[in-house]
Structures are given as C-alpha cells and as structure tokens.
C-alpha positions as CSV (number, residue, x, y, z in Angstrom):
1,X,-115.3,-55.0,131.2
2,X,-115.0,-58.3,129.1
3,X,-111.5,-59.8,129.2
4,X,-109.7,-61.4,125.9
5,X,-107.9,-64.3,126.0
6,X,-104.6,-62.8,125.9
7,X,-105.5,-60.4,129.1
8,X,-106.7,-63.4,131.1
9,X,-103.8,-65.7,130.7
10,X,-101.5,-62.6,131.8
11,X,-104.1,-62.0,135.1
12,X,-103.8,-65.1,135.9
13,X,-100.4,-65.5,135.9
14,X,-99.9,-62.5,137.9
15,X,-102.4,-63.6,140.5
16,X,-100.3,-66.8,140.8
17,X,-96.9,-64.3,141.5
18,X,-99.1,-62.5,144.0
19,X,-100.4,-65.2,145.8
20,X,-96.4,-67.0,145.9
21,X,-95.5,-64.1,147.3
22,X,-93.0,-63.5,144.5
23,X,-93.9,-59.5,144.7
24,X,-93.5,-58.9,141.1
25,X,-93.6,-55.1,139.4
26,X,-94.6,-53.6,136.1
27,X,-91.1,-54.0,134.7
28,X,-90.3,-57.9,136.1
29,X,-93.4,-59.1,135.2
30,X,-93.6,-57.7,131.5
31,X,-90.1,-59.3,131.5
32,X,-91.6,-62.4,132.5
33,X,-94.0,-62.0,129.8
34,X,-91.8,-61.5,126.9
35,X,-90.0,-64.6,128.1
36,X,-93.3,-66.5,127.8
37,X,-93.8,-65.5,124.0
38,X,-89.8,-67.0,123.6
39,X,-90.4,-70.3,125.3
40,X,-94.0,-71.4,125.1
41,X,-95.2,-69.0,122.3
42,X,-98.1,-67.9,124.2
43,X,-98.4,-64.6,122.6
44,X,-98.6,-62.7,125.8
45,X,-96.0,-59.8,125.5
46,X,-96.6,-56.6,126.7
47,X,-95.4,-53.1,128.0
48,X,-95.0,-52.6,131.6
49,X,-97.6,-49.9,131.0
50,X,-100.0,-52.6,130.3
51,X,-99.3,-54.5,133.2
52,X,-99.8,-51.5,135.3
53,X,-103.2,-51.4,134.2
54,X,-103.9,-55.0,134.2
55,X,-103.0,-54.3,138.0
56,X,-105.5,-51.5,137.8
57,X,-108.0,-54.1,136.4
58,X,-107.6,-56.6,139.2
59,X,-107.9,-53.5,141.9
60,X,-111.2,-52.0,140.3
61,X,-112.9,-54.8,138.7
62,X,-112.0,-57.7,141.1
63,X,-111.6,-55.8,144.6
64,X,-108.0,-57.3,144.7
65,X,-106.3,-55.9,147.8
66,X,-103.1,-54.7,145.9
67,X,-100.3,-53.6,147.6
68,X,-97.0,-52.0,146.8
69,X,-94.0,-52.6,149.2
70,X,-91.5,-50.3,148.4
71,X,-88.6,-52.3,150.3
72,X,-89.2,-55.2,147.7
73,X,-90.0,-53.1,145.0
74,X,-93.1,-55.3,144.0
75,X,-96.6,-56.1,144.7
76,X,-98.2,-57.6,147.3
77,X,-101.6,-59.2,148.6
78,X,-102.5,-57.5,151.7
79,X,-104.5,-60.1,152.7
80,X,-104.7,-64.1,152.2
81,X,-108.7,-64.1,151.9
82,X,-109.1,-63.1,148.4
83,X,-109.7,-65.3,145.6
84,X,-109.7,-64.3,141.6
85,X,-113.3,-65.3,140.5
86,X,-112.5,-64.9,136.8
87,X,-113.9,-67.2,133.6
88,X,-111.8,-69.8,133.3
89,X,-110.5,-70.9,130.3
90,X,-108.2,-74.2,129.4
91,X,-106.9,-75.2,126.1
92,X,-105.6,-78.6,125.8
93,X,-101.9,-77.4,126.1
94,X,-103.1,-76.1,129.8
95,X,-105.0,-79.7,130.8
96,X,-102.0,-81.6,129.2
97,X,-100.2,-79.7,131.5
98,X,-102.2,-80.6,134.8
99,X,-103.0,-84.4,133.7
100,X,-98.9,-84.6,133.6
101,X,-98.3,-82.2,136.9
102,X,-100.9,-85.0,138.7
103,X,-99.2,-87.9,137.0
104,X,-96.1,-87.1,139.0
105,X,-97.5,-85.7,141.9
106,X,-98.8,-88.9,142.7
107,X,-95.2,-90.3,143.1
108,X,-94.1,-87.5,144.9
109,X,-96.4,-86.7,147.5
110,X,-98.0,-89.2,150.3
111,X,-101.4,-89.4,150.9
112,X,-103.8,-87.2,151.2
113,X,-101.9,-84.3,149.2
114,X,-101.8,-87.1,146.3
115,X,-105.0,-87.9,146.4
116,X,-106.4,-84.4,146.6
117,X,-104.3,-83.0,143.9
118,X,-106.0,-86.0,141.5
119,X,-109.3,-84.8,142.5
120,X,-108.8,-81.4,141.6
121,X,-107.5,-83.0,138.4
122,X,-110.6,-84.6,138.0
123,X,-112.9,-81.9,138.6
124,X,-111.3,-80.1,135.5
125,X,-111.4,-83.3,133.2
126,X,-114.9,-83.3,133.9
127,X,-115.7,-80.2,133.0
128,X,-113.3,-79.7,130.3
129,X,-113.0,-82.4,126.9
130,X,-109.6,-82.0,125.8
131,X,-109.1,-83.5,122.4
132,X,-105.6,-85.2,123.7
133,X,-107.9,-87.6,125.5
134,X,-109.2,-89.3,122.0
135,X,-105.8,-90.6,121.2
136,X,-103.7,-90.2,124.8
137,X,-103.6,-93.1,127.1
138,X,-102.4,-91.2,130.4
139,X,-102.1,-94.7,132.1
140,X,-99.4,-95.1,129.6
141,X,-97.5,-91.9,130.9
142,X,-95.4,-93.7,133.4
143,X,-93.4,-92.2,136.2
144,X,-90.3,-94.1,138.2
145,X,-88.9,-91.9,140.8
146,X,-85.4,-92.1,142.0
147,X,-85.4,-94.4,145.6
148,X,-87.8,-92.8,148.1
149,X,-87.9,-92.6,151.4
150,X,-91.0,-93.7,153.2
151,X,-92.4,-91.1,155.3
152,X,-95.7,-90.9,157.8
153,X,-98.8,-88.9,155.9
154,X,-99.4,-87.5,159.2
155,X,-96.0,-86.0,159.8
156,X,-95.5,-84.4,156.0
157,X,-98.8,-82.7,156.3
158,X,-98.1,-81.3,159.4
159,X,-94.9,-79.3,158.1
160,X,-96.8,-79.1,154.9
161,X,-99.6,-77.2,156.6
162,X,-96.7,-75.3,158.8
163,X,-95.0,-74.6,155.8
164,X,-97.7,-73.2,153.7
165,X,-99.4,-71.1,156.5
166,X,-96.0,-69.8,158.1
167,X,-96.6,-71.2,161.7
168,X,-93.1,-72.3,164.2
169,X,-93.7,-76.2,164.5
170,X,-92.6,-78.0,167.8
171,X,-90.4,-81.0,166.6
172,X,-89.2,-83.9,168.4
173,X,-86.0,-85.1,165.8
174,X,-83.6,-87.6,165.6
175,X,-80.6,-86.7,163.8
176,X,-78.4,-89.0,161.4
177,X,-75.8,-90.3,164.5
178,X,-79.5,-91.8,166.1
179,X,-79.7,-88.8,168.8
180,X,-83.0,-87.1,169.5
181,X,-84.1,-83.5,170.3
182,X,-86.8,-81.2,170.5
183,X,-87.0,-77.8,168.9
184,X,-88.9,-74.7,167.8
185,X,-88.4,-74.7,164.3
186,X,-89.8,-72.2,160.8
187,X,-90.2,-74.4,158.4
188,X,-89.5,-71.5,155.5
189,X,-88.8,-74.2,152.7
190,X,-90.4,-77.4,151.5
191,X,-88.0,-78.8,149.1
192,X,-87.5,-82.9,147.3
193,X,-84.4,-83.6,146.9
194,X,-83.4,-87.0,145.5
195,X,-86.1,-88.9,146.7
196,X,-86.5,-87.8,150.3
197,X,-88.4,-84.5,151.7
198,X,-86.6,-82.0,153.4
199,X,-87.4,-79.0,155.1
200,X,-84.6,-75.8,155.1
201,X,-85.6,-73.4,157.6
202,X,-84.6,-71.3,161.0
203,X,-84.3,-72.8,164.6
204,X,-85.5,-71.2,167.2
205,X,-84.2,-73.2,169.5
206,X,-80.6,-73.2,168.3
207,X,-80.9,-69.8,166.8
208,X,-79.6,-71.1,163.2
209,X,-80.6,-71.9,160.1
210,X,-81.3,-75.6,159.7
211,X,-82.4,-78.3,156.8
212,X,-84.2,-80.8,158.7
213,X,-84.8,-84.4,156.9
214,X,-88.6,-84.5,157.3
215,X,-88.7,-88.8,157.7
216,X,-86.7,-88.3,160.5
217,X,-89.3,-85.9,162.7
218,X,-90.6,-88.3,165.1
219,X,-93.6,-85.8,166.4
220,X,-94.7,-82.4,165.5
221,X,-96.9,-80.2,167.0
222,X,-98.0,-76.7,165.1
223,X,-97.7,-73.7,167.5
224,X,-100.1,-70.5,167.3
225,X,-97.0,-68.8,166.2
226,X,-96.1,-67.7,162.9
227,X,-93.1,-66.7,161.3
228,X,-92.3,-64.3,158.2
229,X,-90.8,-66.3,155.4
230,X,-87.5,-65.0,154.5
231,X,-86.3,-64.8,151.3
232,X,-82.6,-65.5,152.1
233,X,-83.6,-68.9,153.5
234,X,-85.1,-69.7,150.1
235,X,-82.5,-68.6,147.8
236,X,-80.6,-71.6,149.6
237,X,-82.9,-74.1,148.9
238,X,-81.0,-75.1,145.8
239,X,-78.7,-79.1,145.4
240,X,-75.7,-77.0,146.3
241,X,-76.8,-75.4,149.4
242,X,-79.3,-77.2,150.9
243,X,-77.1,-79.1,153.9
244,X,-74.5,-76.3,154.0
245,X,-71.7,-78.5,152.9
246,X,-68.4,-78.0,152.3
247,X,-67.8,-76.8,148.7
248,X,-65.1,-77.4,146.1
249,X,-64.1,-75.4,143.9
250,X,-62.5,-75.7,140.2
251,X,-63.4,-79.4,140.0
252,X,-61.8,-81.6,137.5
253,X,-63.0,-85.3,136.7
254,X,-62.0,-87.3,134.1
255,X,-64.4,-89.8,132.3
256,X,-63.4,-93.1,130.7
257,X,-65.0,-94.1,127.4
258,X,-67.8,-95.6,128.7
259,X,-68.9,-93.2,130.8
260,X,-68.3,-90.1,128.6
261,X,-71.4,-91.5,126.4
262,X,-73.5,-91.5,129.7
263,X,-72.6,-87.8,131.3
264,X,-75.1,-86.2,128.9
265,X,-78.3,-87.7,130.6
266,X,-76.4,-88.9,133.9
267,X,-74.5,-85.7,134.7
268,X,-71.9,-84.8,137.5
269,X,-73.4,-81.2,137.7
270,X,-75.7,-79.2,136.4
271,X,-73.8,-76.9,135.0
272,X,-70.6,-79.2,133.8
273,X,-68.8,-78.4,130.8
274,X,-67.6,-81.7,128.8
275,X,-64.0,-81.4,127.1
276,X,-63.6,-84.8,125.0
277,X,-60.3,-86.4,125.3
278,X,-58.9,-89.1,123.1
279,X,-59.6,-91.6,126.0
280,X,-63.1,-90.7,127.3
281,X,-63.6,-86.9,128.3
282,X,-63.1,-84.4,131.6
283,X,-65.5,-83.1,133.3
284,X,-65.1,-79.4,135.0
285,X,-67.3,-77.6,137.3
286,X,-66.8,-74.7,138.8
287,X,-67.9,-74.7,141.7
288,X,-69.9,-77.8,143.5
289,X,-70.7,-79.6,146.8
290,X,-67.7,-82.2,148.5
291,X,-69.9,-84.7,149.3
292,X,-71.6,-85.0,146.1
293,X,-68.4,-85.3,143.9
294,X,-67.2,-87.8,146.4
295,X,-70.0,-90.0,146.4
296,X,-70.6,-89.8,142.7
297,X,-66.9,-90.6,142.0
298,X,-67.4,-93.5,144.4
299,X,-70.7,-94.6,142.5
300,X,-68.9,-94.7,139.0
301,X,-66.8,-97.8,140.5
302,X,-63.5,-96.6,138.8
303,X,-65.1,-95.2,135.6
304,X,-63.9,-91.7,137.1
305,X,-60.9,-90.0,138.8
306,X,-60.7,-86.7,139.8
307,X,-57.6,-84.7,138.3
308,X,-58.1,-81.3,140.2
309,X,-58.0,-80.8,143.5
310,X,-55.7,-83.2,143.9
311,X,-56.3,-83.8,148.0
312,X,-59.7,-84.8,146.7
313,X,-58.3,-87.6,145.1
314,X,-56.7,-88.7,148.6
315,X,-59.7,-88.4,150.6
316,X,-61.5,-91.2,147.6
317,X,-58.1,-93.4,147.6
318,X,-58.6,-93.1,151.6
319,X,-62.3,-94.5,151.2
320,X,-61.4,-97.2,149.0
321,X,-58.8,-98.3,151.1
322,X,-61.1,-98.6,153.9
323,X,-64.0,-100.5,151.8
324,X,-61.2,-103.2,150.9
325,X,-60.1,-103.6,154.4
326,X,-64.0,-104.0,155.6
327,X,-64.4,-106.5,152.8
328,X,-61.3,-108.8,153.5
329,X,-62.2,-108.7,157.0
C-alpha cells in the first residue's frame, strides 16, 4: 500500500523509538505526535488508533518483528537484524538538520565516529539538492566547544562499540588520586558532559553503579558477555546525577550587577529562577549538585555569594583562605 507523506514521517519516527529501545505505545507515541505538530509544526497528529495501525502497517507490510512487553507497557523489536526499507524522503528542513547534527559531531566525537558520521552526511547531500545550499555557506556555521579533553580513538570506540552492542568491557583504570585498577564493567550510558566523555554504568567487579571518566581507561578489552541495559542507570545520566555527588538543597546566590546581565546565557542552573534586586539579582535553585555551586561561585571571582545555606558559604571562605595562603607562600 502506497504511504503519504504524513504516514512516513510518523513510521519513521516510530522505527527510531523502536530501535532506541524507548518501547513506546499507542497512547505515548500519539502523545509524542501531537507534541510534534506544537513545536516543529509537522502536521503529524494523530489518534492512538492510528498508531496502532501504523504498527499494523510496519508488522504486515514490512515484516517488522513487533513485540509488546507488557512489563514496559510498550513495543519492542524482537530482534536487532531488521532494517526499515522504506522511500525515503528529505525536505530541506530534514538536511538542514543533518548538515548541522554533522557540523557538531565533528567537534564532539574523535575519529573514526567523526569521520563516518560526515560520510553518511555526504551520501545524503549527494543524492539530495537542498535549496539552502544556493545561499548557505556551511563552512561558515562554526562550532567552539567548551575545553576538551583529548582522548585515544581506539579507547572511545571500544566503549562506544560496548556501549551500543551491550557487552561487559574489561577495563584497566586509573582514578583521579593517580591509582589504577582493573574491572568488569556495563557501560549502560554514553554521556558528554562539559567537554569530557564519560561512561555511567554498573561494576561488576565492585558490584555498584559507577561513572567512569572514559580518558582515563588506560586499556579495554570487550568480553563475549553482554548485559541488559537498565533503565534506572539511564534516568541518572543527567548534570545532576551523573557522579553521585552530594546535593544541596534550597540554594540561594546572589548576583552583583554585572553579572545579573550575564546569568541569562551563562546560568547557575538550568532550572534557576532570577529575582532582581536593586543591587544585581539572586539566584534560587531548588535543588542542585555541591560541587557545582562551589566551583561556579569560585569561577565568578567575587561577582557571587551564596545567601542560603549558610555553611556553604564557610566551606567557599575556607577555599579562599587556602588559595591566599598558597599564593603568599
């Protein structure tokens, strides 16, 4: 049966989910859908009723080994093998898109990820003509990460490769105090994080979760052994949880002048809310990690105090006190 438009992009979208493992339903994914319309006005809405059958469609007319797992309460590839052989179709909105996702790839990922993500990019532009070409100088689109930390190629595709086939890795690492170890390790998360790669998973070896800082593997072997990724692993693999930090709670910074015209597009948080004051503005956050708010108050250079928790504010007048002791020395 021929597809429209409108039925493909919502196919392919739900292959995607399927093949992320997301297990998405009738009801999440038409969700997902009217959200769509709302934020990139792709004219995709539908009922659940319709996904169902677009489900139907993948199952009947593109053998798609379709699973529901009741547990989840979503769909589900029963095997890894199958690929959607579908008409593709790109608008210029979709190559923008993929021109820009390759632009940054290539200053996030070493070598040969980078390069085979441009290829692929490639492939596309050579078979596609967009029209943003005639007047677009993609040179021009210019990307300047935040400080990153060289890492071997060899080493980030191993736990690449680990990652994205869920198998345990053997890893020789040496921690932040300089010591080295060995472990069996599930690397269940891939995640960038401020310039640097890290890796939040579950040790075998010291039968915990862990957040290993990929630069520092020294060797890694993949094992024949593979792992079920877990979702509860994942959920953590967000700024505030990622090292299993302390956290503070009902955090109050104030902001002089200068720097209450920079918080906009150099916040504290994510998720700060910005009083104005007569002298500069205060920052609150409800909840956030210790060692951020201490190392970004430290960064401001006195542009920023913290009002609430007040033993906050002793641990920073502690540092300080040891920085101007070091430098008098």
């Amino acid at each position: 049966m021929p597809l429209s438009k409108k039925q493909l992009m919502r196919l392919v979208r739900l292959v995607s989910l399927l093949k992320e493992n997301r297990y998405p339903n009738c009801s999440s994914f038409a969700l997902a859908m009217r959200k769509a319309d709302l934020d990139e006005n792709l004219n995709v809405a539908c009922s659940p009723k319709t996904i169902f059958r677009d489900i139907q469609t993948l199952k009947n007319d593109f053998d798609a080994p379709i699973k529901f797992d009741k547990a989840r309460n979503g769909y589900y590839l029963a095997h890894r093998g199958w690929n959607f052989s579908c008409p593709q179709i790109y608008d210029d909105t979709e190559m923008l898109a993929a021109v820009i996702g390759a632009r940054i790839a290539e200053h996030i990922f070493p070598d040969p990820l980078q390069k085979q993500i441009r290829y692929a990019v490639d492939y596309l532009l050579t078979n596609n003509n967009p029209a943003f070409l005639d007047k677009t100088q993609i040179d021009s689109l210019v990307i300047i990460p935040a400080n990153r930390t060289k890492i071997d190629a060899s080493i980030f595709m191993s736990i690449f490769n680990a990652w994205q086939n869920h198998n345990v890795c053997h890893v020789e690492y040496k921690d932040s105090k300089g010591n080295c170890s060995e472990r069996e390790f599930e690397p269940h998360t891939l995640v960038f994080f401020d310039g640097v790669w890290y890796s939040k998973g579950f040790c075998r070896t010291r039968k915990e979760i862990r957040t290993l800082v990929v630069p520092r593997i020294q060797n890694i072997t993949i094992t024949a052994d593979e792992f079920e990724p877990d979702s509860a692993i994942i959920k953590t693999a967000t700024e505030e949880d990622l090292f299993d930090s302390d956290m503070i709670d009902d955090v109050i910074v104030h902001c002089d002048e200068y720097l209450a015209n920079i918080i906009p597009i150099r916040p504290l948080h994510p998720d700060q809310e910005i009083i104005p004051t007569v002298n500069g503005c205060e920052l609150r956050v409800k909840r956030m990690s210790k060692y951020r708010l201490i190392t970004w108050i430290m960064h401001q250079c006195g542009r920023a105090y913290i009002k609430s928790p007040r033993n906050m504010s002793d641990e920073i007048s502690e540092l300080a006190n040891k920085i101007m002791k070091n430098c008098n020395e």
